[in-house]
NUZA-633440 format. One line per field, with one value per residue (C-alpha): residue number from 1; residue in one letter; x, y, z. Coordinates in steps of 0.1 Angstrom, whole numbers, plus 2048, in hexadecimal, padded with zeros to 3 digits. Last residue first. Example, Ala and Ser with C-alpha at 12.3 -4.5 7.8 and 13.67 -1.06 7.14 Angstrom:
BEGIN
pos	c(2,1)
code	c(s,a)
px	c(889,87B)
py	c(7F5,7D3)
pz	c(847,84E)
//
This chain:
BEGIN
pos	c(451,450,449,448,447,446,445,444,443,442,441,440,439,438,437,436,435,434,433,432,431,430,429,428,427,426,425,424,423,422,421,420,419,418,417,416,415,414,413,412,411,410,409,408,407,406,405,404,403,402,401,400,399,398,397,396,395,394,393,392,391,390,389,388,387,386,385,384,383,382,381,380,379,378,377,376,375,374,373,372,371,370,369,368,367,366,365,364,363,362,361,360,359,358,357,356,355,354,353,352,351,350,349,348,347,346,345,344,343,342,341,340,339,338,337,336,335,334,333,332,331,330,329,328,327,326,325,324,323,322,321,320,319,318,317,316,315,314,313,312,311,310,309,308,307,306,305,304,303,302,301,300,299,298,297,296,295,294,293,292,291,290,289,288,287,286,285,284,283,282,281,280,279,278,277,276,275,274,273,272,271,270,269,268,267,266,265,264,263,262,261,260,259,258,257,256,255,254,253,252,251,250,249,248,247,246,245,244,243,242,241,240,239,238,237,236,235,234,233,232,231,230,229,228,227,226,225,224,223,222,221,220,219,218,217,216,215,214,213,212,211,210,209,208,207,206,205,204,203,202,201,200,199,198,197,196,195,194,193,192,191,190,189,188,187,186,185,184,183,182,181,180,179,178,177,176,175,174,173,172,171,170,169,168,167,166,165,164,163,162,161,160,159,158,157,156,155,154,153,152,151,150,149,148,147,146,145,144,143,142,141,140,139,138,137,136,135,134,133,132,131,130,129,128,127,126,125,124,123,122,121,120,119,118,117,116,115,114,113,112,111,110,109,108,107,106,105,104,103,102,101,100,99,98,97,96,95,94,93,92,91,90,89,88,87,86,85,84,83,82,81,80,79,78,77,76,75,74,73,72,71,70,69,68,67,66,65,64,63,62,61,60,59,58,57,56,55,54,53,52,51,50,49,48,47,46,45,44,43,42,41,40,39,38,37,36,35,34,33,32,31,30,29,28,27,26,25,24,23,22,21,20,19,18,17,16,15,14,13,12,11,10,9,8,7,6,5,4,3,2,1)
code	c(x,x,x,x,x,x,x,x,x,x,x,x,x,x,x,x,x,x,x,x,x,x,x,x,x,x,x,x,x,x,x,x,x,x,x,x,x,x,x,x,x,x,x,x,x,x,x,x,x,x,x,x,x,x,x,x,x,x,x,x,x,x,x,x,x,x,x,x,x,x,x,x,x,x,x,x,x,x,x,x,x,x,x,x,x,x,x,x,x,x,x,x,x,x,x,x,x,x,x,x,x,x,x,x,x,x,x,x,x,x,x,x,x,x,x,x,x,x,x,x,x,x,x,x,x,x,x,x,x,x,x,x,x,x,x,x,x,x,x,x,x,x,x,x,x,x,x,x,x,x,x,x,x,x,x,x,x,x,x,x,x,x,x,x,x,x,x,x,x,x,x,x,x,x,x,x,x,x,x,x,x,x,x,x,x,x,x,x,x,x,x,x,x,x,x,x,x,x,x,x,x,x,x,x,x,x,x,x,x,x,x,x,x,x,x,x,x,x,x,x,x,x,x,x,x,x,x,x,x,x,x,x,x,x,x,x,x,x,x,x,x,x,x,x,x,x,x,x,x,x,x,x,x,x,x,x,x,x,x,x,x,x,x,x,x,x,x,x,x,x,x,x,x,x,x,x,x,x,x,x,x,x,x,x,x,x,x,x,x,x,x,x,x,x,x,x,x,x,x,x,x,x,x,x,x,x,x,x,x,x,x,x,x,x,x,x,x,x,x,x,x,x,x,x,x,x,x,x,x,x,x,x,x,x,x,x,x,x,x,x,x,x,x,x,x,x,x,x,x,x,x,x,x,x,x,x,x,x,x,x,x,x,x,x,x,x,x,x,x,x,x,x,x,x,x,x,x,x,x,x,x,x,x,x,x,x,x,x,x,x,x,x,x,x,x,x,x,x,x,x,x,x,x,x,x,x,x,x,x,x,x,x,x,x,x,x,x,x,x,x,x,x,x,x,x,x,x,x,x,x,x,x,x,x,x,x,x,x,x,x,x,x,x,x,x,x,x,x,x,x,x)
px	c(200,211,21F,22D,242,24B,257,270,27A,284,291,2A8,2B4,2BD,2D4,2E2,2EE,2FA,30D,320,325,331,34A,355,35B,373,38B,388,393,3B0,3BA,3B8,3CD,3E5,3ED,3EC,407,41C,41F,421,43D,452,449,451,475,477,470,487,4A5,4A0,4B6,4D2,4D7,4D6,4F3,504,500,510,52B,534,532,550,557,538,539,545,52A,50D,512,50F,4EF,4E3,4E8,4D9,4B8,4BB,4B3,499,486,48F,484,465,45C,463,446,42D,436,42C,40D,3F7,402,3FE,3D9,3CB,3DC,3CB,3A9,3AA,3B3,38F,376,36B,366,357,33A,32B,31A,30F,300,2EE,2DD,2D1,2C5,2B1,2A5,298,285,275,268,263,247,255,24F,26F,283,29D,29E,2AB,2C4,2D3,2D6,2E9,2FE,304,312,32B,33A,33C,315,313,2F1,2E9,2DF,307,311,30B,318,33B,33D,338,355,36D,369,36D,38C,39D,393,3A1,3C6,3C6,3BA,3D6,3F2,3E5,3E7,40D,415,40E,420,43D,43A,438,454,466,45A,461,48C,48D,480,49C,4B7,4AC,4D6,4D8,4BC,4D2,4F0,4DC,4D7,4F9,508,519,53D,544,53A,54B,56D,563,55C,582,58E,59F,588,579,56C,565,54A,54F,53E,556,562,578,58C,58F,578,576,589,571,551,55D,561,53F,52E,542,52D,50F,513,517,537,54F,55B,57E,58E,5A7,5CB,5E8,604,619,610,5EB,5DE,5B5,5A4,581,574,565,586,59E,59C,5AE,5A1,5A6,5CB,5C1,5AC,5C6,5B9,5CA,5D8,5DE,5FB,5EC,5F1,5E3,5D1,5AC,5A4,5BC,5DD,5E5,606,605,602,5F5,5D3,5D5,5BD,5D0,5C7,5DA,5F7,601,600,616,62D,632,63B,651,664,667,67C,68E,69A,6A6,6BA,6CD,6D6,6E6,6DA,6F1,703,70F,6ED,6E2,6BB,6BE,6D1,6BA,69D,6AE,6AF,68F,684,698,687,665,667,671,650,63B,618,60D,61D,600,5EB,5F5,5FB,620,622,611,626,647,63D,637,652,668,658,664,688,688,678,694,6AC,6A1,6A8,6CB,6D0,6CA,6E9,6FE,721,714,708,726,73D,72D,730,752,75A,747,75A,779,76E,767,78A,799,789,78B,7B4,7B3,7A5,7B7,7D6,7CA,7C4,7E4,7F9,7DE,7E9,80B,806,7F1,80C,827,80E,80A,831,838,81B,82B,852,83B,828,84C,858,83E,839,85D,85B,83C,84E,869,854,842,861,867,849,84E,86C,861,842,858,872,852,845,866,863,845,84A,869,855,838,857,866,843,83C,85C,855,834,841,85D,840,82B,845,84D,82D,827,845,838,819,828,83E,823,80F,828,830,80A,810,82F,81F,800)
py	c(9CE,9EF,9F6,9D3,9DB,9FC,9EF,9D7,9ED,A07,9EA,9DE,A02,A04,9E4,9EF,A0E,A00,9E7,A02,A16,9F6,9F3,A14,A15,9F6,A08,A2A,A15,A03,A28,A3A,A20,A1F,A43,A41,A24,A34,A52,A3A,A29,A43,A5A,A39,A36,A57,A5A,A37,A4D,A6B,A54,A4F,A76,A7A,A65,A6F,A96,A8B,A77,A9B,AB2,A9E,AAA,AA4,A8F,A6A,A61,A7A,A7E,A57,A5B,A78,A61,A44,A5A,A65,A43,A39,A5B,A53,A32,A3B,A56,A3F,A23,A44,A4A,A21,A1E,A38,A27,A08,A0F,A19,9FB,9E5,9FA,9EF,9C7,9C1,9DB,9C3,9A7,9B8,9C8,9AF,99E,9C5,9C4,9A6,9B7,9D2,9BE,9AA,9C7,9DA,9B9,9B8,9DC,9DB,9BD,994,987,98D,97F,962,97B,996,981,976,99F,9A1,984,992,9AF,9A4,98C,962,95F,966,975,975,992,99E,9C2,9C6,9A9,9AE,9CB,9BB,9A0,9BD,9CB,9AA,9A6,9CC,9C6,9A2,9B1,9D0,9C6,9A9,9C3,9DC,9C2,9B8,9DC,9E1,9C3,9CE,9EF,9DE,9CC,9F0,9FD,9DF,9E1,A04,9FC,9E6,9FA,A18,A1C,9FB,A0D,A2C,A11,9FF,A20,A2D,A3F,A64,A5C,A54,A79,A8B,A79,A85,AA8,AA8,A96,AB1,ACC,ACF,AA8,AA0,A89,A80,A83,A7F,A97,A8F,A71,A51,A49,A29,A34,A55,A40,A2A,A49,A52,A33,A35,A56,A49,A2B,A42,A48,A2D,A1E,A18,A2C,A18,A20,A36,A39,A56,A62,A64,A60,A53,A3F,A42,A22,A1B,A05,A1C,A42,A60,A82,AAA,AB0,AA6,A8D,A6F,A4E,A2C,A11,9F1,9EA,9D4,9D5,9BE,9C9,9BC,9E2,9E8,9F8,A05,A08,A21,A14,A35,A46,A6D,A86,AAE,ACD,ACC,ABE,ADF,AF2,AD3,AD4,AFA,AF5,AD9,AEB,B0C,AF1,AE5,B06,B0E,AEA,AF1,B14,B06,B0B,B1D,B13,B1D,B30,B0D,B18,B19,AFE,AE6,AF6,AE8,AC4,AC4,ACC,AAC,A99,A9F,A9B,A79,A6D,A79,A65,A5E,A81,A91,A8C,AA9,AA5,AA3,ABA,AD8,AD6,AD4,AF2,B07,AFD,B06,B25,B31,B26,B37,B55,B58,B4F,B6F,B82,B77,B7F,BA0,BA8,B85,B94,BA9,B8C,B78,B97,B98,B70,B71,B92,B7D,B5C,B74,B7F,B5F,B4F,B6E,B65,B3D,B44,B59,B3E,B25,B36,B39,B15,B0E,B22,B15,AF2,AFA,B04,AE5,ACF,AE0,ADD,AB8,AB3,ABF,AAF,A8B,A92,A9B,A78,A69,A72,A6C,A4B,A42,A51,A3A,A1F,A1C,A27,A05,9EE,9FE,9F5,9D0,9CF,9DC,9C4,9A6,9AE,9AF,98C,97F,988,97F,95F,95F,961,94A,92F,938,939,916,906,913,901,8DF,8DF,8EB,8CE,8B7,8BD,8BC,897,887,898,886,865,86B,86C,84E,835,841,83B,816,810,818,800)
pz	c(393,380,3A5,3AB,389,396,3B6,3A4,38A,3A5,3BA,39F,395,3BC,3BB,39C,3B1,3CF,3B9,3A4,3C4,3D3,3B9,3B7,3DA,3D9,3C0,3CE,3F3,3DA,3CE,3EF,402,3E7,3EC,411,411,3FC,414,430,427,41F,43C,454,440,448,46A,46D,460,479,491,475,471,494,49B,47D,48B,4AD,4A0,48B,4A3,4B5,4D9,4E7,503,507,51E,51C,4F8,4F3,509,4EE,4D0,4E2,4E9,4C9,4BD,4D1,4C8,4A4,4A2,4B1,49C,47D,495,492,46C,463,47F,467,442,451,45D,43C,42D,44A,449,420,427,41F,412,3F5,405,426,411,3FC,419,41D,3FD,3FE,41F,40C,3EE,40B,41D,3FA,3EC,40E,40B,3E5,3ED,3E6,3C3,3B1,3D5,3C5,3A9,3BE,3D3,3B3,3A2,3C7,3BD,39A,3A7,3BF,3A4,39F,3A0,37F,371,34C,33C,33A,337,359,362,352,35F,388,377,36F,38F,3A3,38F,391,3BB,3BD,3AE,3BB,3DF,3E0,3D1,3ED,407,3FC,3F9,41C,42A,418,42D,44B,447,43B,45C,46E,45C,46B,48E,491,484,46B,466,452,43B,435,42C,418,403,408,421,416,418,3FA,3EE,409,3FD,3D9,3E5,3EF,3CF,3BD,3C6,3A0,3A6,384,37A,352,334,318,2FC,2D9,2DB,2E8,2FD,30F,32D,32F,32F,34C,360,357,35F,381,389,37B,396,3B3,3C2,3CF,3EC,401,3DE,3CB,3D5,3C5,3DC,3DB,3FC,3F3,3D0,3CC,3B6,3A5,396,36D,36B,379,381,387,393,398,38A,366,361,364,356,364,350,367,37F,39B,3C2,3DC,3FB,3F6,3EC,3D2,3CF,3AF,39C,37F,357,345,338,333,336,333,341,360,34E,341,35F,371,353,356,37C,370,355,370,386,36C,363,387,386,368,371,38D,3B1,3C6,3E9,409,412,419,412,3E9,3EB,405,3E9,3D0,3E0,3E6,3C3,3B7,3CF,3C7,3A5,3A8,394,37C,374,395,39D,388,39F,3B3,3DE,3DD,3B9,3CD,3ED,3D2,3C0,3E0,3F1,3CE,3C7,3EA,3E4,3C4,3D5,3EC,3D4,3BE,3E0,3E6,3C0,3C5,3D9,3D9,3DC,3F8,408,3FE,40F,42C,431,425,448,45C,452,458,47C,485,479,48B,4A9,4A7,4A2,4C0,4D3,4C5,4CD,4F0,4F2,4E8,507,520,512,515,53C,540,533,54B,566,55E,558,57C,589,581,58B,5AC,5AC,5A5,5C6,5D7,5C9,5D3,5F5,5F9,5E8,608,621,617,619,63D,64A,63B,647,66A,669,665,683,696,68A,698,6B8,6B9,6AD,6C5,6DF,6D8,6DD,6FA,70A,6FB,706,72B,72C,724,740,75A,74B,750,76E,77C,76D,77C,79F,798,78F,7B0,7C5,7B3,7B7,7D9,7DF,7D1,7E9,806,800)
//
């Protein structure tokens, strides 16, 4: 037991011994890398002092021959300066002495350039560039002279300019028919002979076209038929005069012209209410063609029988002369009833459909009034909404309300006409059977009378 804590003691004091042993190598050792580290930091120091002197050093060699540079620059720019002076007081002094050089001639230019705007706005919008092209440019180009006051147009060039003001004043009286690229409708482009008119219209195939931009297109839609029938006229002809419509503003009043809706256009714009009017006003003519054509029959058939001795049963007349001899022995009072009474069966045959027509030309004018109320009412809601800016909305609007008041007008003005002569029609018939009728009872009574 003694000997195994001796073991132990001098295991521990091993161990102590060892540690302070182990402890004093480290010290040494972090000493002498910082020793070491220190002597590396001065060098390095050092090493930098070193380039800094070096930079400074070189940094003034550097601003030296900047403020040298600067200093000959100043030097330069002041020549230039003086040099710009004297150059603007000579260009001064040239520009003087062109414009004295120039006198009247400054002013003739002037007036050249003038003629030359004005020449080459006209020739942009004339018809006559179909035919003559590049014009344009060449007139553009004289006028950049004419502006440039470094430069003067040629004789050349001024004398082609008053050739193609003479041209244009020539051509303006002149039809001519040439080949000319022209844009259709459906989007593709055709070269076929087209007819010039001067500087007012061209044409193609019986159809107006139009020039904008230098483009030469067929119109969106064309005039009225007699219109195209005179364009056609003028292609045919070859010489001596031709009838042909001419639009003296160059194809302003044309565009108003297409513009102006159409008959199935006018109708379109009726709406609804439009398209019941004209419904009703088929159903109108119908009846009155159904009254003409029993009423001219039955009339007919009633002369006939009075020139006939014979009575037919297959007219108004004839079955009232039937009723008469079915009664030859009754008295005149009976004999009057029963005539009476034939008549009247008469009656409703011959007066039928005549209230309806009478009737359709009343309802057609109140149902255009309707129409119209309905449709200003639109035109004044649009107003209301998107305001009235545009005069010319506004008026179409109205324009296409007051269409159903005159499609009503038109219907009902017929309808009155044809009411009065089918009605004259069925009158006369029953006058002429109202009449027999009483020649039969006269006879009649004065045969009972002679009994």
């Amino acid at each position: 037991m003694r000997n195994f804590i001796k073991i132990i003691v001098a295991l521990t004091l091993s161990s102590f011994s060892s540690a302070a042993i182990g402890q004093e190598t480290s010290l040494d050792a972090l000493l002498d890398i910082v020793r070491q580290g220190k002597v590396n930091e001065t060098e390095e120091y050092r090493q930098r002092e070193a380039e800094f002197r070096e930079a400074k050093d070189r940094q003034s060699g550097l601003r030296t021959e900047a403020q040298t540079a600067q200093r000959a620059e100043e030097r330069r720019s002041d020549r230039l300066e003086a040099q710009f002076a004297s150059n603007d007081d000579k260009l001064t002094e040239l520009e003087q002495e062109f414009t004295n050089e120039l006198g009247a001639l400054k002013e003739v230019l002037g007036v050249l350039q003038l003629v030359s705007g004005d020449t080459r706005s006209r020739l942009e919008s004339s018809l006559t560039s179909t035919q003559f092209e590049g014009r344009e440019e060449f007139i553009t180009t004289l006028i950049q002279k004419t502006s440039s006051g470094t430069q003067l147009p040629s004789i050349e060039e001024i004398e082609r300019l008053w050739y193609e003001v003479q041209r244009e004043m020539t051509e303006q009286g002149r039809v001519v028919t040439f080949d000319r690229a022209v844009k259709l409708n459906d989007g593709s482009e055709v070269v076929v002979p087209v007819t010039r008119v001067g500087v007012f219209n061209i044409a193609m195939d019986g159809k107006y076209l139009k020039y904008e931009q230098g483009l030469v297109a067929e119109l969106d839609s064309q005039p009225e038929s007699r219109f195209m029938d005179s364009a056609t006229g003028l292609q045919n002809s070859t010489s001596g005069f031709a009838a042909f419509g001419l639009d003296p503003s160059r194809g302003s009043i044309l565009a108003l012209l297409i513009q102006r809706p159409g008959f199935e256009e006018r109708i379109e714009q009726g709406g609804t209410i439009g398209n019941l009017i004209i419904a009703v006003g088929g159903i109108g003519i119908l009846l009155f063609l159904e009254r003409v054509i029993f009423l001219s029959l039955a009339s007919g058939k009633v002369k006939a029988q009075i020139r006939s001795e014979t009575i037919n049963e297959n007219n108004p007349l004839g079955r009232v002369l039937a009723v008469h001899e079915a009664n030859r022995g009754t008295d005149v009072e009976t004999l009057e009833l029963k005539i009476d009474e034939a008549i009247l069966k008469e009656m409703p045959p011959l007066e039928r459909f005549l209230t309806m027509i009478k009737l359709i030309s009343a309802i057609a004018p109140l149902m255009g009034l309707l129409g119209t109320v309905t449709g200003m009412i639109e035109t004044f809601q649009a107003m209301t909404l998107f305001g009235t800016g545009d005069p010319q909305v506004m008026a179409g609007g109205i324009s296409a309300a007051l269409m159903t008041t005159v499609l009503g007008i038109c219907v009902a003005l017929p309808m009155l006409f044809l009411h009065s002569l089918v009605n004259g029609m069925s009158q006369r018939i029953v006058h002429t059977i109202e009449e027999q009728s009483a020649g039969i009872i006269a006879v009649h009574a004065e045969q009972r009378g002679s009994k």
